[in-house]
N, C-alpha and C positions, 0 to 999 in steps of 0.2 A: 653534447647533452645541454650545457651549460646557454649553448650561439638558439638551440633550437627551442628554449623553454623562452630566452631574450625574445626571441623573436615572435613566438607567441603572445606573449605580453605587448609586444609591441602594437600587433594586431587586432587584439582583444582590446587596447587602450585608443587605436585611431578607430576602430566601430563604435566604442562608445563613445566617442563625439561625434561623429558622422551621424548615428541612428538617427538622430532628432528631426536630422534635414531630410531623411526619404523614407520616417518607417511610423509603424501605428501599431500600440498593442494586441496581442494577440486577445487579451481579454476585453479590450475594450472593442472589438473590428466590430465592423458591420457586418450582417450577415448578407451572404449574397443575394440569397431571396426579400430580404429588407434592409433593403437600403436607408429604410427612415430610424435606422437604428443606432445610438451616438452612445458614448461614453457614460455620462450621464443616468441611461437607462440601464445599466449593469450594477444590481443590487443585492450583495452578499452581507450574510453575519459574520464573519469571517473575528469581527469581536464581539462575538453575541448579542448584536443589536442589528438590525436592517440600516445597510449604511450604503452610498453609491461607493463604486469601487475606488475611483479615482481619487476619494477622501481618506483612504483607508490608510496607514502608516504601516503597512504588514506586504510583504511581496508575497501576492496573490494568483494565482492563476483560476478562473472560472468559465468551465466548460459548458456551455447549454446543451438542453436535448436536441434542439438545431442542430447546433453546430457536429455531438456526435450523431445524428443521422448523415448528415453530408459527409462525414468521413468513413460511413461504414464501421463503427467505432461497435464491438460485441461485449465489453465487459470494461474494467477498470483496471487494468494494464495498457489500454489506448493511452492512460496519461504519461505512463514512459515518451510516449515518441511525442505528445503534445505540453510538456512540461518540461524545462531546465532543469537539469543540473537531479535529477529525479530517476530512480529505479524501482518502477512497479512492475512485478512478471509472476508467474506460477512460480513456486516453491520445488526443487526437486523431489524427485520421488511424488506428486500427488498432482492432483489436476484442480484442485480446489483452494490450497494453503497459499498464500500470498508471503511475498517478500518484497519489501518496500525499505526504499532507503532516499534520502532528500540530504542533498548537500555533505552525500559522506557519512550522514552517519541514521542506521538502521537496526535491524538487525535478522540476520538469514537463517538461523536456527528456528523453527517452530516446536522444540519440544516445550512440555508442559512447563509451567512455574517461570519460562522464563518472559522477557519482558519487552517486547517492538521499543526499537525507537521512534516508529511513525505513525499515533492516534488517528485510528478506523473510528468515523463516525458517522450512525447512520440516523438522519434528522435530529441528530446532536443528542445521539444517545450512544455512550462511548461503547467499543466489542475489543474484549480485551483478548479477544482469539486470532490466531490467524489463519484457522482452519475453516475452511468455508468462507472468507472474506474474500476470495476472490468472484467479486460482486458483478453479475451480470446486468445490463442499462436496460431496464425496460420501467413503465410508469415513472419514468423519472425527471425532472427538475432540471440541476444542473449535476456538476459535480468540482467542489472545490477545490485547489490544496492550497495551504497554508507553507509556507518554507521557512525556515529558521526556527527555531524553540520557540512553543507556545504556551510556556508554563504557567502565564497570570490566567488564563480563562482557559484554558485546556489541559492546563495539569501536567501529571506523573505522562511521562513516554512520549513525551513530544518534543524531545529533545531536538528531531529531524525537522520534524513538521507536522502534520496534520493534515490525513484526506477526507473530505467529508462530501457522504452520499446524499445530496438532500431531493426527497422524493416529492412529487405533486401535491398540491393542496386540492381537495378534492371542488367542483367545477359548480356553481350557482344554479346550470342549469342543466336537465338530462344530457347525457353524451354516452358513447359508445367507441371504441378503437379494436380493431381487428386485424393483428396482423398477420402474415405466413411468408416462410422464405426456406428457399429451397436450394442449395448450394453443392460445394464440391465436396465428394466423400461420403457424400449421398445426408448432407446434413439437411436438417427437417427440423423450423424452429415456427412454434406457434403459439401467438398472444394475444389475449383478450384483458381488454381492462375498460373500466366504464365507472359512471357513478349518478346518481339519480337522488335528490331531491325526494326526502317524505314528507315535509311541511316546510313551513317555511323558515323553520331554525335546525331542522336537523336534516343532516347527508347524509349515506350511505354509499361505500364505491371499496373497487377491490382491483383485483389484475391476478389470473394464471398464466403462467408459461410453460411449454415442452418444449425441452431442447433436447434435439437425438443427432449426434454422427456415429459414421462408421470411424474406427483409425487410421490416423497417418501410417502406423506399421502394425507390423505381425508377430506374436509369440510365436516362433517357427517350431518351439521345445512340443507347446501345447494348442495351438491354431486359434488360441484367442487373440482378440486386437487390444492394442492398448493406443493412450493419446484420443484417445473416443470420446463421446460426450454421450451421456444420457441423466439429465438432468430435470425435476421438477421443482419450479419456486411459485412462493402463491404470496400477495401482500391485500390484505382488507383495514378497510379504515373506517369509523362513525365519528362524525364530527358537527358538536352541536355549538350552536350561540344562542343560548336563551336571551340576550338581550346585544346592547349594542356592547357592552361594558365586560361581558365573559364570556371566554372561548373555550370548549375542552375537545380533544383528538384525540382517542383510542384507536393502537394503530398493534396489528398482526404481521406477521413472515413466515414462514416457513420453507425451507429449503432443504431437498433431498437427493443427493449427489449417489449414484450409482455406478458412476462410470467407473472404467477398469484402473487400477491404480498405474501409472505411468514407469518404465522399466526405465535405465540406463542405457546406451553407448558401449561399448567396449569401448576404450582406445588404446588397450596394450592385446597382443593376438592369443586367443582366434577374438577377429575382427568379422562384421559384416557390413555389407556393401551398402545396404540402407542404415541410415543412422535412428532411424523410428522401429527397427526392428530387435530383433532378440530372442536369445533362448535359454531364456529362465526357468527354475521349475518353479518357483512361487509368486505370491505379487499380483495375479489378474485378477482378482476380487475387489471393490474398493467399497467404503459407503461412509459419507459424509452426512447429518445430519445437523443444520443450525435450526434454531428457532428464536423468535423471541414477541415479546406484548409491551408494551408502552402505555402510558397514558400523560398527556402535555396540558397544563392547566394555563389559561391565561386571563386575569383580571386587571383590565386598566383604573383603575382607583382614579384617579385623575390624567389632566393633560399633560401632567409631571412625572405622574408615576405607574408603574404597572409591576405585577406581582407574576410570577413564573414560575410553574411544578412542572418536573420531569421524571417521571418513576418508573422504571424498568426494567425486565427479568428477562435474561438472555440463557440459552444450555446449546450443549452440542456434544456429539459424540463422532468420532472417527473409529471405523474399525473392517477390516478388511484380512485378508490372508498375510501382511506384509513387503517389504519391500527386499529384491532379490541385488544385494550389494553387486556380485561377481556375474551375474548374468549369464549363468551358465545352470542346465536342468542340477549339476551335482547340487547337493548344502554348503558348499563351499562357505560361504557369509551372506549367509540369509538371517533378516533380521523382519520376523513378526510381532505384531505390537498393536496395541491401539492407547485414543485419547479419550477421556470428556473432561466437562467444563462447564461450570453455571456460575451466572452471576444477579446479585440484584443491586442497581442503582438508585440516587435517591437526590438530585438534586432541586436547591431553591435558589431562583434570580431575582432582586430588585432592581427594577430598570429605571434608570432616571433622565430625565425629558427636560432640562431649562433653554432659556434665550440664547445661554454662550455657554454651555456644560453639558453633557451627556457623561454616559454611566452607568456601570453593571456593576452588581457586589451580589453575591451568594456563597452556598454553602453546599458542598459534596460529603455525598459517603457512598462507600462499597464495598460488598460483600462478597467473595467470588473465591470460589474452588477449582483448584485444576488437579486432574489427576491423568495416572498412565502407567503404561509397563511394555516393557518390550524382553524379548533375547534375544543372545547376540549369537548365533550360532556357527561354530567353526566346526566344520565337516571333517577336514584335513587333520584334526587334531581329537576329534570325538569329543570337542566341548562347548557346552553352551555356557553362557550368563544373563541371569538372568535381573532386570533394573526392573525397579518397580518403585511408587509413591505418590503422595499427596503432597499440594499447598494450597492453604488455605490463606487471603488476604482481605485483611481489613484497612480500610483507607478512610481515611476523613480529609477534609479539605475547607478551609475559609478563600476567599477571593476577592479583590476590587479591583476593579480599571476603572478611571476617572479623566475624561477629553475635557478640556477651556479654554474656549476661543481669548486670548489675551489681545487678540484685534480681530478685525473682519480677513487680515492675513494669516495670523498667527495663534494657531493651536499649539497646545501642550498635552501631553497624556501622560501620568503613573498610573501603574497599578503593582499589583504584589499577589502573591498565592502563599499561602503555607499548607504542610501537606504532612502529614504522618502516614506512614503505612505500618501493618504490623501483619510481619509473614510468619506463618507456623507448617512445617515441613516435617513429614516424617520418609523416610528412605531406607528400601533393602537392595542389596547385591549380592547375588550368592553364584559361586560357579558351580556348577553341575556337569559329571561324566552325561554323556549321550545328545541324544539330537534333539533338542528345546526340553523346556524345563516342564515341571508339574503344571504352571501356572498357565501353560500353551500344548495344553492334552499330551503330555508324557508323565503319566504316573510313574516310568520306572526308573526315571531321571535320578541319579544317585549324589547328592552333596557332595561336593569337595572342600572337606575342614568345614571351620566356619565362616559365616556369612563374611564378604572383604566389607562392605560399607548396612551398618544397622543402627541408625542413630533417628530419634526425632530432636525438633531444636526451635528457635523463633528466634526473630530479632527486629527489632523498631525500627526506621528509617525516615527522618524528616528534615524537611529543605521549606528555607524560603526564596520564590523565586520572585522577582522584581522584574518591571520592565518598564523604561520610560524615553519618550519618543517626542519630536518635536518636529510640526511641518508646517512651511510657508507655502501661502499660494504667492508666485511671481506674478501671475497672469488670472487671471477665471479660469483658465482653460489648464494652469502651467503648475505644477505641487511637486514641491520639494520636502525630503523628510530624512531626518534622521536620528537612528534609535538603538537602543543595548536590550539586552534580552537576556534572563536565563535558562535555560531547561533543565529536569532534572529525572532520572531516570533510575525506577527502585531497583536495592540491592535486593538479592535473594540468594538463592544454593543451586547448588551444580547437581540435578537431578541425576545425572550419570554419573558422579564422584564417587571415584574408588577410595579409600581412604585408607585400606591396606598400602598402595601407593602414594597416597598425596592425604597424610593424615587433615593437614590443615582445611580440606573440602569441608569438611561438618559444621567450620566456621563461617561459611556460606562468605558473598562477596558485596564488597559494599555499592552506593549507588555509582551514577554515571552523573555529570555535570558540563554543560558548556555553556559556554558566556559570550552571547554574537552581537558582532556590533557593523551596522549597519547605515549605509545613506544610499537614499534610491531619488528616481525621477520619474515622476508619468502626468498624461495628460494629453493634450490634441495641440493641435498644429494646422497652418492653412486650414482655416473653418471647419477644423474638425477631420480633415479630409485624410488629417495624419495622425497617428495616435500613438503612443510609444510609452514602454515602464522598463526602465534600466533601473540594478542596485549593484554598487558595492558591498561585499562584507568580508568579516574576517570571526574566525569560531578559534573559541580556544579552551579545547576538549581534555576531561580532564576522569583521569578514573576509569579509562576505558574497560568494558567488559569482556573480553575478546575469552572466546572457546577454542582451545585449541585441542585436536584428537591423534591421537597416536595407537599403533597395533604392538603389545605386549606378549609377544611369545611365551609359554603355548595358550596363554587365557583369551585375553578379548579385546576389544577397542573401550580405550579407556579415557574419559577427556576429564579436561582442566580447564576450568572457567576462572581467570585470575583477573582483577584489577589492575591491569598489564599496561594498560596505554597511556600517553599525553601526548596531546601533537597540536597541530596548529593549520586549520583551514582558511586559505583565502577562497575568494568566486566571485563572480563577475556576472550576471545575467541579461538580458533581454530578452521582453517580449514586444511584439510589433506588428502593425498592418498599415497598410497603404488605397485608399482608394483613389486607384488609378483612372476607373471611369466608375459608372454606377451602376455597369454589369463586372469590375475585372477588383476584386479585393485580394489580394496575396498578404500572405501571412508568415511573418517569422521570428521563432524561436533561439533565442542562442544561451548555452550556457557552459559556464568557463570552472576546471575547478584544480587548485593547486594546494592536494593534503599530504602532509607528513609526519610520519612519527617523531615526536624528540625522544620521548620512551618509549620502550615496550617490551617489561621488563616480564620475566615469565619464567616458570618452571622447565625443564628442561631433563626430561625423563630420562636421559642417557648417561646424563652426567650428576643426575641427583642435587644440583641445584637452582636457582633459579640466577638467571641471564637476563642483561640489558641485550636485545636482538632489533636494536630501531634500526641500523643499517641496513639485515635484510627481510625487513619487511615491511607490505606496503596495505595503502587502502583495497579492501574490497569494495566489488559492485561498486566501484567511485572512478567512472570513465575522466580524463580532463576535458573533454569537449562533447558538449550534445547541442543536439539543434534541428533542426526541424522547417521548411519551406510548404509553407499552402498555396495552391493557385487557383481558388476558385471562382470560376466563372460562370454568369447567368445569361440567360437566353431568354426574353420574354417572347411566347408565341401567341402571346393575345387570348383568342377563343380557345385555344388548345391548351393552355396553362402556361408552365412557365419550366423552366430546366436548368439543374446547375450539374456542372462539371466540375471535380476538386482533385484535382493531384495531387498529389505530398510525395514529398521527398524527407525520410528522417534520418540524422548521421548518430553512431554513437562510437565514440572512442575504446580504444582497449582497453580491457576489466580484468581484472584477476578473478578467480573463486574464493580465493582466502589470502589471508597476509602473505603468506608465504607466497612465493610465486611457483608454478605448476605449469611449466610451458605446453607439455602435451593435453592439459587441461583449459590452461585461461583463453579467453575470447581475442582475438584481434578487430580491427575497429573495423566497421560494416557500416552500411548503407541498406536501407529498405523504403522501395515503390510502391505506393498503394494510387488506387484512383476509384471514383465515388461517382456514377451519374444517376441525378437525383431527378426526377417527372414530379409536377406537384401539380394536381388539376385548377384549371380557376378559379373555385369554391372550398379547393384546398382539402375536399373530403377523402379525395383517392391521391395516393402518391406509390409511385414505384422506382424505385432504385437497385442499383446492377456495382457491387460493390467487389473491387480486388484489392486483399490484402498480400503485401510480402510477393508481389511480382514476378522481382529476379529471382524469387526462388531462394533465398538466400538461404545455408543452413548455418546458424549461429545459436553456440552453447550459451544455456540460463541459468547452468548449476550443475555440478557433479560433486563425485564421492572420489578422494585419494585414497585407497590404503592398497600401495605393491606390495610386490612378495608372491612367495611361493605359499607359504600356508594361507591366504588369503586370496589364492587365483589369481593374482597381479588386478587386483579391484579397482579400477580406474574407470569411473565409466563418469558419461557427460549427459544430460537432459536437454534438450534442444526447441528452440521456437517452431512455430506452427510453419508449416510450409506454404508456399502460393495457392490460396483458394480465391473463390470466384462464390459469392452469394446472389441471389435473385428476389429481391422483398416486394411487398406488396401489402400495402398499408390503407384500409376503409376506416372513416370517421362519420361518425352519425349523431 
């Protein structure tokens, strides 16, 4: 163990001197189709200012609509395989919930009240849901992520990182886009989006899409398909300039998710021979609803200064027949349920503009409720339980980050965030004889004693997070940087907390903290022809929140949310591209990561009380090596247009489910083939591309449920990636 981790390091440390001499970053490459595209012209807010990227002190990755059309890229889980050290995928049990995690640390539970570690944002309007964030790429921009704690200008829950969705600015003059693609599974995806000029200060433009497949498998119990898509999203935008000096965007969404809710795996027997199939009795029903409205104010006061409003009301609802734990037609542990969730935001930015200074300072607040209920229901035993509650969160927040050139080489950056939240929670748990409770149409549902957990409660929670960074240019071309960072991540209550069992739940758990520090390198090489962004860091995490769940005979599944963890991350990254001629740009990823618990100290249900357990147990969703190879190639045919060709090759190492390790459960490490031929006409109006994702076919798990046993079915089941599909697109621009 000891000779093979040595030797990884050793690997991971001779690539990071080598990169420089044959590689170019990923975010900075050229696109195949333009070649006239340099470093330089890569221009993210990534700290709330329009900045090039190579300036930026923050290890960035930024994906264009380019670059996801040439990859065949359907949503925002593309950035797992196009990102370091990064886990973005569907959430178990649902085809819409996101789980996301950057450098180890995230967080894979989506039920209500509790809290991501990795800030969803969409044109930098923060969604504090994860239900429905798994965001489909149409009218879109780029799409960024942020890695390490972004706490001075991104706040609460970005302890991991930050993904941000940033959408099109709508087009100076009429336009139209039309696309339609028809693929494997008999999938049928259709989008219009355009925008049009009504005078000369105001726009008007929108974008619909239908997305429909058939499923990868079959409810064999009931002959519905599950893994399906049927999906509608709609975005409209009016965007005026009365003058040259003020800008305002009111901007729409709406997103309605229908598709059937996604079954488990078995993997203790009866087993079946496709792993997309199943024979549950409940579960095929699904429906996803987000929505949300914006409005973005912006007035340049001077050549110095500019004033910034962002105010925003997001809701959603989740609600369907449930998700069927054991997989099997009996009630064995079937667990029906739904969510919602609103929120409104309200932030204000000063931006400041000097000869040798730049700078951002404002002020946040947020308003937002989450609610939910589910039962747990054990067939085996005749009893259900039922969880049900509210949270309610208020946030307020001040902020500054402050850049100063102290020479034409040498910049400097502080800033700072401080943050209050204030959670208010209220929670029931009551076991009930018979099969689902009152609350999920059984009137005849009979109380057992009294309720185990019936408390409401609040509690305050506030951090100041700092961050301050310092980077030389060596070269024009050559930036050196390096920087500390906090993030901070709100405490809250264990919405499932029994309290019969684990009185102290009512006292809900405190925040989450980590403190990264960091030096990275990016920039160009041979005339730009090489491009490359390497960083070292080291995170040292503290407060961890980890959920752990256990089956209590004869009642229910009953979890423990404790302030369990400290540990200590190192990682290593690269991004990189090469142009080898001015049709052949290869492109590569690497990301190194080495996390361990020093605590992980925990309740301990069997023995009533709580254990230091860092020995055995490990990171979730936190592979030690990811990375990723692009090989795209152009073809110019003159009169006939032009054509690129993109291979990818993307690796990701072994992953557990949970701390605990779960051999018949966790992932071993995979390889997945994708390739991308791209037609673009001379005029650039019509483009057609023939897109295969997951190739070999590969089938590799993205999340399951443990709870064996005999009163529980032996519940083991696994959730799995999309299998080898083949799309067909066709894209008109007018």
């Amino acid at each position: 163990m000891g000779y093979t981790r040595h030797l990884r390091l050793a690997l991971m440390t001779s690539v990071f001197v080598a990169a420089p001499l044959f590689a170019a970053p990923a975010f900075a490459q050229q696109n195949s189709a333009d070649q006239a595209a340099n470093v330089d012209d890569v221009v993210v807010t990534a700290r709330r200012r329009e900045e090039t990227l190579k300036d930026v002190p923050v290890a960035v990755t930024a994906v264009t609509s380019e670059r996801l059309e040439q990859t065949g890229a359907a949503d925002i889980t593309t950035l797992q395989q196009q990102t370091p050290n990064a886990t973005v995928q569907v959430a178990r049990g649902s085809n819409s919930t996101l789980t996301s995690f950057i450098r180890g640390v995230g967080q894979q539970d989506p039920l209500w009240g509790f809290e991501p570690g990795v800030g969803l944002y969409i044109d930098d309007v923060y969604v504090a849901r994860p239900q429905g964030a798994v965001l489909d790429v149409f009218d879109i921009a780029r799409l960024e992520v942020l890695r390490g704690p972004q706490g001075t200008l991104y706040g609460r829950n970005t302890i991991g990182g930050a993904i941000k969705y940033v959408t099109k600015r709508l087009s100076q003059e009429q336009e139209a886009t039309l696309k339609a693609a028809y693929g494997s599974y008999n999938q049928i995806d259709l989008i219009a989006s355009g925008s049009t000029p009504l005078n000369d200060t105001l726009r008007i433009g929108g974008a619909i899409a239908r997305y429909t497949r058939d499923g990868y498998g079959t409810n064999l119990n009931t002959g519905a398909e599950h893994y399906d898509k049927d999906v509608t999203a709609a975005r409209a935008s009016v965007e005026w300039t009365p003058s040259d000096s003020l800008f305002f965007r009111l901007a729409g969404d709406l997103t309605e998710d229908n598709s059937n809710a996604r079954h488990g795996s078995r993997m203790l027997a009866p087993t079946l021979d496709n792993v997309y199939d199943t024979r549950a009795g409940i579960g095929d029903e699904g429906y996803v609803r987000t929505r949300g409205l914006s409005l973005t104010g912006e007035w340049t006061v001077s050549d110095a200064i500019t004033l910034k409003s962002i105010t925003a009301y997001r809701d959603g609802d989740t609600k369907g027949d449930g998700i069927d734990f054991d997989g099997l037609p009996q009630p064995i542990l079937d667990i029906p349920g739904y969510y919602g969730d609103s929120q409104l935001t309200q932030e204000f930015q000063l931006l400041f503009q000097g000869s040798r200074w730049q700078g951002v300072a404002g002020v946040f607040y947020m308003d937002a409720m989450a609610k939910g209920a589910f039962d747990t229901v054990v067939g085996n035993a005749g009893i259900t339980t039922y969880t049900g509650g509210k949270v309610d969160t208020k946030s307020f927040a001040v902020f500054a980050d402050f850049n100063y050139d102290v020479t034409d080489q040498l910049s400097v950056s502080l800033g700072g965030r401080w943050t209050q939240d204030k959670k208010s929670v209220t929670q029931l748990r009551q076991v009930y004889l018979g099969l689902r409770s009152p609350y999920f149409h059984n009137p005849n549902a009979i109380p057992v004693g009294a309720p185990s957990t019936n408390y409401s409660n609040s509690d305050t929670y506030s951090e100041f997070t700092p961050r301050v960074s310092a980077s030389y240019k060596f070269t024009p071309e050559l930036t050196g940087y390096a920087s500390y960072g906090r993030g901070f991540k709100s405490g809250g209550f264990d919405m499932r907390g029994d309290a019969s069992l684990y009185p102290e739940t009512v006292n809900g758990y405190q925040p989450e903290l980590v403190d990264t520090y960091e030096i990275g390198l990016k920039g160009s090489l041979l005339d730009r022809r090489v491009n490359f962004a390497t960083a070292f860091f080291k995170s040292d995490y503290k407060n961890q929140q980890i959920t752990s769940q256990f089956f209590i005979p004869p009642t229910s599944v009953v979890s423990f949310v404790d302030n369990a963890g400290s540990s200590e991350i190192w990682g290593w990254e690269l991004e990189a591209s090469a142009r080898i001629t001015n049709n052949f740009v290869p492109r590569l990823t690497l990301g190194y990561l080495d996390a361990k618990f020093n605590d992980f100290v925990t309740f301990n249900p069997l023995t009533g009380k709580r254990e230091n357990l860092a020995d055995q147990r490990h990171f979730q969703n936190t592979p030690d090596w990811t990375g990723a190879v692009a090989l795209p190639y152009s073809i110019d045919l003159g009169a006939r247009g032009s054509l690129v060709f993109t291979p990818t090759a993307s690796y990701r190492g072994a992953t557990q489910m949970f701390e605990t390790p779960i051999p018949i459960l966790d992932q071993g490490a995979y390889w997945l083939y994708d390739a991308t031929l791209l037609w673009t006409a001379p005029d650039s109006r019509y483009r057609v591309s023939l897109a295969g994702r997951n190739l070999g076919d590969e089938r590799y798990r993205a999340g399951g449920y443990n709870f064996p046993g005999a009163l529980t079915g032996d519940s083991v089941v696994a959730f799995y990636g999309a299998p080898r599909t083949v799309t067909l697109t066709l894209t008109a621009s007018f």
